[in-house]
C-alpha positions as CSV (number, residue, x, y, z in Angstrom):
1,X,8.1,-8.4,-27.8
2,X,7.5,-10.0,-24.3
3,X,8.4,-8.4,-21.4
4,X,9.0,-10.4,-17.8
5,X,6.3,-10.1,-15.4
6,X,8.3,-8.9,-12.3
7,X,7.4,-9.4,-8.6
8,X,6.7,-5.4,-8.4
9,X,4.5,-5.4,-11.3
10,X,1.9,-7.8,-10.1
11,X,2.4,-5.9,-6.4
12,X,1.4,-2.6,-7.9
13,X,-1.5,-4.3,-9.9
14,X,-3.2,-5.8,-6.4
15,X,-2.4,-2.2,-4.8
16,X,-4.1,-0.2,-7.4
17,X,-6.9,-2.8,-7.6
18,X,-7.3,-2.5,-3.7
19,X,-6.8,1.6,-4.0
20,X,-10.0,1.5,-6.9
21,X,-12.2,-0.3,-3.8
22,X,-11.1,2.9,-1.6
23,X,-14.1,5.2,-1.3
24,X,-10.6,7.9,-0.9
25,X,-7.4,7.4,-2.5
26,X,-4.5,6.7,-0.3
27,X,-1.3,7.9,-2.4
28,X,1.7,8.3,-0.6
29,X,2.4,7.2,3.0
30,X,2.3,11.1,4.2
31,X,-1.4,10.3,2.8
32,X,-2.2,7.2,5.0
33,X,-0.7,8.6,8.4
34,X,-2.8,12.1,7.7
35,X,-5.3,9.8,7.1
36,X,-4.9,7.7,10.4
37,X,-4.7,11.1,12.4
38,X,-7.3,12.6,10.8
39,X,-9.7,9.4,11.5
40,X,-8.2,9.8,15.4
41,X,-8.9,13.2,15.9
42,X,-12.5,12.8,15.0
43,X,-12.9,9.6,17.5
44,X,-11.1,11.9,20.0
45,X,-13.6,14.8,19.1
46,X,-16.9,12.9,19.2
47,X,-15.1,11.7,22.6
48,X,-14.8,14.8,23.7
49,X,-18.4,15.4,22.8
50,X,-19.7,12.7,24.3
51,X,-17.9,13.7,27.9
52,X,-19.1,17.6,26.9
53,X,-22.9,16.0,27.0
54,X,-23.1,13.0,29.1
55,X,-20.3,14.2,32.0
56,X,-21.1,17.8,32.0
57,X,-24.3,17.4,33.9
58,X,-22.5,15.2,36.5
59,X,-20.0,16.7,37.0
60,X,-21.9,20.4,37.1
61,X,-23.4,18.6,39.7
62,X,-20.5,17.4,42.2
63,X,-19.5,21.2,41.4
64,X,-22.7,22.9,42.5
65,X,-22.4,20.4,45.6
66,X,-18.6,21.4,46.3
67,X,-19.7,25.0,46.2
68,X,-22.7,24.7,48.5
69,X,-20.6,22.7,50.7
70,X,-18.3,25.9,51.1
71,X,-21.2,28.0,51.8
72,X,-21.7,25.7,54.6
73,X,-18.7,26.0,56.1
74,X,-19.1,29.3,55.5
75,X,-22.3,29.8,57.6
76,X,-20.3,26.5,60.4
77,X,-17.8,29.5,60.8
78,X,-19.7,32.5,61.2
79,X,-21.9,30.8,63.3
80,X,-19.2,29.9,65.7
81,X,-17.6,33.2,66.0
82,X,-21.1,34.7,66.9
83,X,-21.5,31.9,69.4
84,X,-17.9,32.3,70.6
85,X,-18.5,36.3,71.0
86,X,-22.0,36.8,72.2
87,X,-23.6,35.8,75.3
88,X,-27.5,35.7,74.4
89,X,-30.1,37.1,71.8
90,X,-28.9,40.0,69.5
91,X,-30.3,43.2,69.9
92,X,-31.2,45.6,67.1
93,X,-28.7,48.4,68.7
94,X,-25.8,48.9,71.1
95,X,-22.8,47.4,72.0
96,X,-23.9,43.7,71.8
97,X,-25.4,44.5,68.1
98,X,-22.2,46.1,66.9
99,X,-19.9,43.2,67.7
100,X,-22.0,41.3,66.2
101,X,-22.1,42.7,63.4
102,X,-18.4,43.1,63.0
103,X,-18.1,39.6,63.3
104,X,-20.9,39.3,60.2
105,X,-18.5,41.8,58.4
106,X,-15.5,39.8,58.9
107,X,-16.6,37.0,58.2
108,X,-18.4,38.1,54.7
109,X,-14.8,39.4,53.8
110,X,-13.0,36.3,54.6
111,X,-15.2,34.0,53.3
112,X,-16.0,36.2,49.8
113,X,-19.8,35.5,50.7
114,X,-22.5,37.3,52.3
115,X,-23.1,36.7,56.0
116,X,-26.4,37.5,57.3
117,X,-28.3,37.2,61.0
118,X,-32.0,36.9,60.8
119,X,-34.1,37.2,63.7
120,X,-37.2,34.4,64.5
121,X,-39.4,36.3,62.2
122,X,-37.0,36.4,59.3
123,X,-36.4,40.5,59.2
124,X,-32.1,41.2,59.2
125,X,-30.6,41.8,62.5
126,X,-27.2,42.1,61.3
127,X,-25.8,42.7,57.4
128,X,-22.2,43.0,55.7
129,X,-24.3,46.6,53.8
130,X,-26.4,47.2,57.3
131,X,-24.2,50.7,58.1
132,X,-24.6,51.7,54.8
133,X,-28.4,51.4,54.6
134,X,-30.5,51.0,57.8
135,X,-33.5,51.1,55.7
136,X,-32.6,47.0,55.0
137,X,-34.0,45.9,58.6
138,X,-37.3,46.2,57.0
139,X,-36.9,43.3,54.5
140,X,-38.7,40.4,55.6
141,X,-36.9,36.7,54.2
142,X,-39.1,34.5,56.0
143,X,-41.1,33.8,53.0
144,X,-37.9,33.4,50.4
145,X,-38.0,30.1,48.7
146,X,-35.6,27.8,49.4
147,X,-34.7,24.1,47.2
148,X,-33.2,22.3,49.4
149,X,-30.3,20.2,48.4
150,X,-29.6,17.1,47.5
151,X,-33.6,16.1,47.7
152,X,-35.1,19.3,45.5
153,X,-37.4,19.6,48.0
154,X,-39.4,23.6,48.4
155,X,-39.9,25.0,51.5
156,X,-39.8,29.0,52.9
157,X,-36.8,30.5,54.5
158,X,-38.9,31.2,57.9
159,X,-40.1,27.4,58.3
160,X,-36.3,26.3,58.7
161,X,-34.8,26.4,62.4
162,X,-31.8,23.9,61.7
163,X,-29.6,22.7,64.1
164,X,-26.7,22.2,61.4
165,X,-25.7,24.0,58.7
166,X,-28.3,23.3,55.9
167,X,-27.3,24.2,52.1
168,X,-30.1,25.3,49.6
169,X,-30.9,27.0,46.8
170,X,-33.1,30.0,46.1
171,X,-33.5,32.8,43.6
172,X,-31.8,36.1,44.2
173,X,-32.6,39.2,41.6
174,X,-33.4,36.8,39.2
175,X,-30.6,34.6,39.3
176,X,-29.6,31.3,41.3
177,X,-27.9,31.3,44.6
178,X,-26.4,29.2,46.9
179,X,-27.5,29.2,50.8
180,X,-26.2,27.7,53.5
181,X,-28.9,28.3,57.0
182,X,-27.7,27.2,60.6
183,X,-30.4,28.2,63.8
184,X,-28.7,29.0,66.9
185,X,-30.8,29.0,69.3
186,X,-28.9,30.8,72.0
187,X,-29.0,33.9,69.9
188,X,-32.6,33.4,69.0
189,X,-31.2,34.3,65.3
190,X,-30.7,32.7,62.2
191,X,-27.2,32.7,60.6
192,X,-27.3,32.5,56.2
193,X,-24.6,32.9,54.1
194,X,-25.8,33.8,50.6
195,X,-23.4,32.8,47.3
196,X,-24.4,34.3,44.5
197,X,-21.7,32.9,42.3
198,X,-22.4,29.1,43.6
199,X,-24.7,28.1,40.3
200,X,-23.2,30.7,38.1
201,X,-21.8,29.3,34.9
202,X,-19.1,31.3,36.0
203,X,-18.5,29.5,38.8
204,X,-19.0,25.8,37.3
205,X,-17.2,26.4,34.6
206,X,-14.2,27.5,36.9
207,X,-14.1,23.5,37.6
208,X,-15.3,22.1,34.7
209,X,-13.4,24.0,32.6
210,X,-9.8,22.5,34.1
211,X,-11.3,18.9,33.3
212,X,-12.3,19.8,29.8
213,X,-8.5,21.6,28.9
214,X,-6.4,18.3,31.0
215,X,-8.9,16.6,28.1
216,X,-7.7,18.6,25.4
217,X,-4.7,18.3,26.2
218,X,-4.7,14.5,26.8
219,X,-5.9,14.5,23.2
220,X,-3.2,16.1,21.6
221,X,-1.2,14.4,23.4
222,X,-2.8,11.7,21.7
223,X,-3.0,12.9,18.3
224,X,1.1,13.7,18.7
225,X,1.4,9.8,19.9
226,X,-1.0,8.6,16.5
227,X,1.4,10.9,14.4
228,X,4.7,9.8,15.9
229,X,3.1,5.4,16.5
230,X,1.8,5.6,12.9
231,X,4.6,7.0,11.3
232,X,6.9,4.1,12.8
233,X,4.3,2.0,12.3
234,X,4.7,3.1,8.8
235,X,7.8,2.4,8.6
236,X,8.2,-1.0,10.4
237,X,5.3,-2.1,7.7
238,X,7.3,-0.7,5.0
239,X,10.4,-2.9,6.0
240,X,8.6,-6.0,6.8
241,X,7.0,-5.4,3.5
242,X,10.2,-5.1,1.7
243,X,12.0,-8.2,3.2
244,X,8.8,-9.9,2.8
245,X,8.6,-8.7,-1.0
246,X,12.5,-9.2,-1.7
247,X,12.0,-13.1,-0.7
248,X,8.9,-13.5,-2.6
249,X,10.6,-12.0,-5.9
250,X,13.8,-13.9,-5.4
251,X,11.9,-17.0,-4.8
252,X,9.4,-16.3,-7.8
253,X,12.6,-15.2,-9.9
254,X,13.8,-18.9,-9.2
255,X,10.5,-20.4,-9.8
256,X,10.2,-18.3,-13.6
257,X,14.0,-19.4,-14.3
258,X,13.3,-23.0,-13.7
259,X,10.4,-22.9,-15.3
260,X,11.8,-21.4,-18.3
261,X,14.7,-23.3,-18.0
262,X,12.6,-26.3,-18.3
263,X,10.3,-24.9,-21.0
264,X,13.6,-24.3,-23.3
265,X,14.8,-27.5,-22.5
266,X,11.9,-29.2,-23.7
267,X,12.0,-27.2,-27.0
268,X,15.3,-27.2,-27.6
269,X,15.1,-31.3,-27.2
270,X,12.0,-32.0,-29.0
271,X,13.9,-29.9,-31.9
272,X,17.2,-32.2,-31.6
273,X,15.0,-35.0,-31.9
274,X,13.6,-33.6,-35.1
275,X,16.9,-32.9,-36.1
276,X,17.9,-36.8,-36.1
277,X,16.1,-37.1,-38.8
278,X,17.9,-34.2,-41.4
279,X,21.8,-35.1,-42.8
280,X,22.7,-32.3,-40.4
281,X,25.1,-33.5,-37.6
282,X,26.9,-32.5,-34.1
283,X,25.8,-29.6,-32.3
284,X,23.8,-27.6,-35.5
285,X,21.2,-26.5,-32.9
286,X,23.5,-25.2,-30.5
287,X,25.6,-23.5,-33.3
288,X,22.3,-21.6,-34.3
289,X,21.5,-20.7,-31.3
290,X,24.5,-19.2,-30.7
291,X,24.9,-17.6,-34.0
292,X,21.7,-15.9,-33.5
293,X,22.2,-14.9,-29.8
294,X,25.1,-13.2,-31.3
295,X,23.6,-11.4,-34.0
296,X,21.1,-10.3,-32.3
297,X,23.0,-8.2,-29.2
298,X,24.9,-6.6,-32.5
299,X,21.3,-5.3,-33.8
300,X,20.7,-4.2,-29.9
301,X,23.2,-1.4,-30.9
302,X,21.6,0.2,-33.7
303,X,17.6,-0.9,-33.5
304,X,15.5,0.2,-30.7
305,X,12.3,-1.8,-31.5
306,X,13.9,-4.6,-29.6
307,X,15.7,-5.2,-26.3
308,X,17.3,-8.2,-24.3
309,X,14.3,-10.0,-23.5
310,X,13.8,-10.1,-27.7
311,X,17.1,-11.6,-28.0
312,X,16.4,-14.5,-25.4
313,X,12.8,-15.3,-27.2
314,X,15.4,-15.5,-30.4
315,X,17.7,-18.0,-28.7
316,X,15.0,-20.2,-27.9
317,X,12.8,-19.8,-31.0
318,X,16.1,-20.5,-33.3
319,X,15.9,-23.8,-32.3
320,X,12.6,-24.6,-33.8
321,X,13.6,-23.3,-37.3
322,X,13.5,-26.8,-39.1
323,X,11.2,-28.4,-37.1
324,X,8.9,-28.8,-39.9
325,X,12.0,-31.6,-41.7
326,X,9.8,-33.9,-39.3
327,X,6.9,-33.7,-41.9
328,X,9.6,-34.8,-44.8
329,X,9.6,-38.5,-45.7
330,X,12.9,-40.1,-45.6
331,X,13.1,-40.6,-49.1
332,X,13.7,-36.9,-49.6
333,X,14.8,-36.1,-46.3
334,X,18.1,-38.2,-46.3
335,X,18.5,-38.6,-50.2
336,X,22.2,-38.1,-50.6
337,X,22.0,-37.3,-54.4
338,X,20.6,-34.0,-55.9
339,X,16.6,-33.9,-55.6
340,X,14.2,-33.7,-58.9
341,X,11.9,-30.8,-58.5
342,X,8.8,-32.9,-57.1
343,X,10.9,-33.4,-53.9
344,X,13.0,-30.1,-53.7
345,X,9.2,-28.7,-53.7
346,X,8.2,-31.5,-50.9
347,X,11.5,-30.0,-49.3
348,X,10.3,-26.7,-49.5
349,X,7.0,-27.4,-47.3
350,X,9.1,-28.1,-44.2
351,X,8.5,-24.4,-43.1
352,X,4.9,-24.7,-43.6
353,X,5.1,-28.0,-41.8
354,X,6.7,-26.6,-38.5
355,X,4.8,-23.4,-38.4
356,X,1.3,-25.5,-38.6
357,X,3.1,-27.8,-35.7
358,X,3.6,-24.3,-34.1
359,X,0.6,-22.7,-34.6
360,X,-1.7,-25.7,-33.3
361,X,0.2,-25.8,-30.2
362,X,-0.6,-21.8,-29.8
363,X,-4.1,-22.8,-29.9
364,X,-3.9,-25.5,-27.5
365,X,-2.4,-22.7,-24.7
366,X,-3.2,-19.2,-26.0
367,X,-1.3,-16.7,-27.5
368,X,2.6,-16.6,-26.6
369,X,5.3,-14.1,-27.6
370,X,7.8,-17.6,-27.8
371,X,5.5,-19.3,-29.9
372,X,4.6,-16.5,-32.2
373,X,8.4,-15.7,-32.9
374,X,9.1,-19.6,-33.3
375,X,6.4,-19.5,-35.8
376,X,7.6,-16.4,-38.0
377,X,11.1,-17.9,-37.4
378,X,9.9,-22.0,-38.6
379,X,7.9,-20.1,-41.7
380,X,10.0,-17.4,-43.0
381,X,13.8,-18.3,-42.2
382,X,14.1,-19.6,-46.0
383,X,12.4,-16.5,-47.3
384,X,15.3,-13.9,-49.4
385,X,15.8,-10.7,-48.8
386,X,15.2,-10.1,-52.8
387,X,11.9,-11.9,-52.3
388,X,13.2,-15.2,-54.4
389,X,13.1,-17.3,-50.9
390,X,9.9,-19.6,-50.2
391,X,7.5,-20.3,-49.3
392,X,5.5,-17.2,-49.9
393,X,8.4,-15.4,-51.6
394,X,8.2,-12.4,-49.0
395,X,10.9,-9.6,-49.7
396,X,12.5,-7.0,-47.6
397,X,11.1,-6.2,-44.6
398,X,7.7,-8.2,-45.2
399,X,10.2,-10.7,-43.9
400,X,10.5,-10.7,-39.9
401,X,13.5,-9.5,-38.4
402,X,13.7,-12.9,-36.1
403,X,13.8,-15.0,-39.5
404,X,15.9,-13.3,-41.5
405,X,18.2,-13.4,-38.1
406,X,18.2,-17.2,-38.3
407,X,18.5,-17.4,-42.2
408,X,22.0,-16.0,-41.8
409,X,22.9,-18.1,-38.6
410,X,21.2,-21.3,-40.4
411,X,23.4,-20.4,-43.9
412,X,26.9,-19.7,-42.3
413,X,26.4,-23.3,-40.3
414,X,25.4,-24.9,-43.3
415,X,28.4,-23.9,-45.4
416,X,30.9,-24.6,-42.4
417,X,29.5,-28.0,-42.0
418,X,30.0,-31.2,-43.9
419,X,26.5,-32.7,-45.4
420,X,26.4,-35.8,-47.5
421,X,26.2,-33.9,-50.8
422,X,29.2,-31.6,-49.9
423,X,32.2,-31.2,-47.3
424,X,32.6,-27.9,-45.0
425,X,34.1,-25.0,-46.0
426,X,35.9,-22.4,-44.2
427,X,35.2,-19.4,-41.9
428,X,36.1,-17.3,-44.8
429,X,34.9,-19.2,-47.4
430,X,31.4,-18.8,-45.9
431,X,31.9,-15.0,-44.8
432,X,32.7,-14.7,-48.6
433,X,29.5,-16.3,-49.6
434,X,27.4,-14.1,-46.8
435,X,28.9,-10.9,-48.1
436,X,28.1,-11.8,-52.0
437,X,24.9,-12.3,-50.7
438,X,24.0,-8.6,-49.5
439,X,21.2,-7.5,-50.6
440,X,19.6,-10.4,-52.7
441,X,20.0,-13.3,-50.1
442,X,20.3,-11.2,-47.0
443,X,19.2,-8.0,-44.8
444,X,22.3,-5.2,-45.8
445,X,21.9,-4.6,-42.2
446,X,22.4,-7.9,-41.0
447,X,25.5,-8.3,-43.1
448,X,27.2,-5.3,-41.8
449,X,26.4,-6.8,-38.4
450,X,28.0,-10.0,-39.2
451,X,30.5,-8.6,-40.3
452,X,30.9,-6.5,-37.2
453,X,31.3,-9.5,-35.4
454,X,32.6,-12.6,-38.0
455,X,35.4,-13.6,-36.2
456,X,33.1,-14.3,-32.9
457,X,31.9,-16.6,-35.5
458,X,34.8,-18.1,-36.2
459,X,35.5,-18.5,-32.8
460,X,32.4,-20.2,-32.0
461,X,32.7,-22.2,-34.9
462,X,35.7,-23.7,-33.9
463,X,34.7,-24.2,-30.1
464,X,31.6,-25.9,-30.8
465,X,33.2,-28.3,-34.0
466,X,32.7,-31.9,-33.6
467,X,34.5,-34.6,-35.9
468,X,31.2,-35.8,-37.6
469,X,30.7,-32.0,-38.6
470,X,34.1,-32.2,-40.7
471,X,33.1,-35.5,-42.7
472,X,30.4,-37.1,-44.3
473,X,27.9,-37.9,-41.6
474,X,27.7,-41.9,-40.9
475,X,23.4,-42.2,-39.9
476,X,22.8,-41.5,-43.3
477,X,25.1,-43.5,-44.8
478,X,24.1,-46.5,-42.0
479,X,20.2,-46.0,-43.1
480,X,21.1,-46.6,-46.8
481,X,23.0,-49.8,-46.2
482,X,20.5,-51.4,-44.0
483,X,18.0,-50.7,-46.9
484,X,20.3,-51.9,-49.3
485,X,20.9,-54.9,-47.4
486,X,17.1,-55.5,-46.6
487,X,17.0,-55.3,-50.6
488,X,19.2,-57.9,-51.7
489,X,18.0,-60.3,-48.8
């Protein structure tokens, strides 16, 4: 049975090919867009990486450089207001050292850092925690370390006598701070503003950490716009696709129509030509064709093993049923007169004829569902259902159902039709015939169907009737006078 190669069919044939060369499978379109975000969220990811490693350093950087800057300013202001307040060098008691070290307490709380006055030799003249614990004069800071920033470069806290605010690094119970140092020389002090927090992680992570969440959320924001872009994506594919895939199967439906329609047409006129040569006349072909056509959408109601595409294969093979009467000589072929039993048996290897015709052509262009039921149909459709057909006297259902289709098609035209040897008989005349035949000549089954559907039959019958097939045919008759006359001359 041959089924139709659709447009679809050889789509989903490339797409499982190209599916196999997947190292994943890709199943549904839910599967491709997870697939597409799952493929951007890692390129985002190793993005975010990538900035995590390469920008982190930099930007820890401009951070620890924004923070010393404030200590600065921080020391610029304190500074200032001890300038602003105090006339001349700070002494270690009385009045003068008490506003100044009001101003150093103010301006440690309003800066959040802690303001200290040094004196030349680096001991504390005035502390935010002085009140609290005199004993703190004692500690000397002129030799505290300081890395001095942006250069790196090491040098001790008593060395420095700035004239601007100067920010720096140094160690402070183990841990980093930030300093910013400013010498005023009016005061015969140093002013330092210590920040503990400036290289904390704490403290750098307080900026960095705003960067890193605006880039996690720029990356949602982009996995949201790959999820909502693929998906219409997607779906714009999806139609181009199917427009694109409608016009290719409407213009490969036309191309497989005309193709067929021009494959049929070459059968069905290499078989009238062969059919020039038999006593038969009119539209014989046609009739079979039809007959069969008709027969078989009757069987489509009670078999299953065969569907619509079987019954268009049937059409088409019917045509070729005596294609073998090519193989006849004309001696037996158009002898108007009963046959001796050397030519009925010449007669009787017509089928073998057409289905070695059929079966060379096969293996010239490779097995073919129409050429394999045109060659049960050319070798069998003279076989009897009792098994006393030819040539190989095949019985029952040994016989194929596509010949035994056209052996009942082929006898009803026969008997309506007028042949050299006999004139036409009637519709009923031949329905009598097919239903004596039951059983011996003919499938039971495909009686009952003909007689489902004899007076479609009779109906075609009479719409496809030409005058030659109601008398004696005149090529025959022609063919024996000019060999006559050829004869005598």
């Amino acid at each position: 049975m041959q089924r139709r190669v659709r447009p679809a069919d050889l789509w989903n044939v490339s797409a499982q090919q190209f599916k196999k060369s997947l190292p994943f499978r890709v199943r549904s379109r839910s599967a491709l867009i997870g697939a597409t975000v799952l493929l951007q969220a890692v390129v985002i990811g190793l993005g975010w990486l990538a900035i995590m490693k390469f920008a982190r350093s930099g930007m820890e950087s401009g951070v620890r450089d924004r923070l010393l800057d404030q200590t600065a300013r921080a020391v610029a202001a304190a500074n200032a207001d001890l300038s602003r307040e105090l006339a001349g060098p700070i002494p270690r008691e009385g009045a003068e050292w008490d506003k100044a070290q009001r101003i150093v307490e103010q301006a440690s709380a309003d800066s959040g850092q802690t303001i200290v006055v040094l004196d030349l030799q680096g001991r504390l003249l005035c502390h935010p925690g002085l009140r609290a614990n005199p004993a703190m004069t004692r500690i000397d800071y002129s030799e505290q370390m300081l890395t001095l920033s942006p250069d790196g470069e090491r040098v001790e806290l008593g060395q420095l006598r700035p004239s601007t605010p100067l920010a720096a690094f140094t160690d402070l119970l183990g841990g980093e701070a930030g300093v910013g140092v400013v010498y005023n020389p009016a005061l015969r002090a140093k002013v330092v503003a210590l920040d503990a927090t400036t290289a904390s992680p704490a403290a750098i992570s307080r900026f960095t950490g705003g960067v890193m969440r605006w880039l996690g959320l720029g990356g949602a924001a982009v996995l949201l716009l790959t999820i909502v872009g693929s998906w219409l994506l997607v779906r714009l594919y999806d139609s181009v696709m199917m427009r694109a895939n409608e016009r290719l199967e409407i213009e490969l439906e036309l191309r497989v129509r005309r193709g067929l329609a021009i494959r049929d047409g070459l059968i069905f006129g290499l078989a009238k030509l062969a059919d020039f040569r038999d006593t038969d006349t009119g539209r014989h072909l046609e009739r079979i064709r039809a007959y069969s056509e008709l027969l078989g959408q009757e069987l489509l109601l009670s078999r299953r093993d065969i569907d619509g595409s079987w019954v268009e294969l049937l059409k088409t093979a019917s045509s070729l049923h005596d294609i073998g009467k090519v193989g006849v000589p004309d001696s037996v072929l158009l002898k108007p007169g009963a046959l001796t039993a050397a030519e009925r048996h010449i007669m009787q290897m017509h089928p073998v004829f057409g289905a070695d015709t059929l079966i060379a052509i096969r293996a010239r262009v490779g097995d073919d569902d129409l050429l394999n039921m045109s060659i049960q149909v050319a070798l069998y459709h003279h076989e009897r259902w009792d098994g006393t057909g030819y040539p190989h006297r095949l019985s029952g259902e040994q016989i194929p159902l596509c010949a035994r289709v056209v052996a009942l098609a082929d006898m009803y035209d026969a008997v309506t039709s007028a042949r050299v040897y006999k004139a036409a008989k009637t519709h009923e005349e031949a329905r009598g015939l097919i239903l004596e035949g039951r059983g011996s000549h003919f499938d039971p089954a495909l009686v009952d169907a003909f007689e489902a559907v004899q007076h479609r039959f009779d109906e075609l019958r009479m719409a496809m009737r030409t005058p030659d097939d109601q008398q004696l045919p005149p090529l025959p008759r022609l063919i024996e006078s000019m060999h006559e006359a050829a004869k005598a001359a």
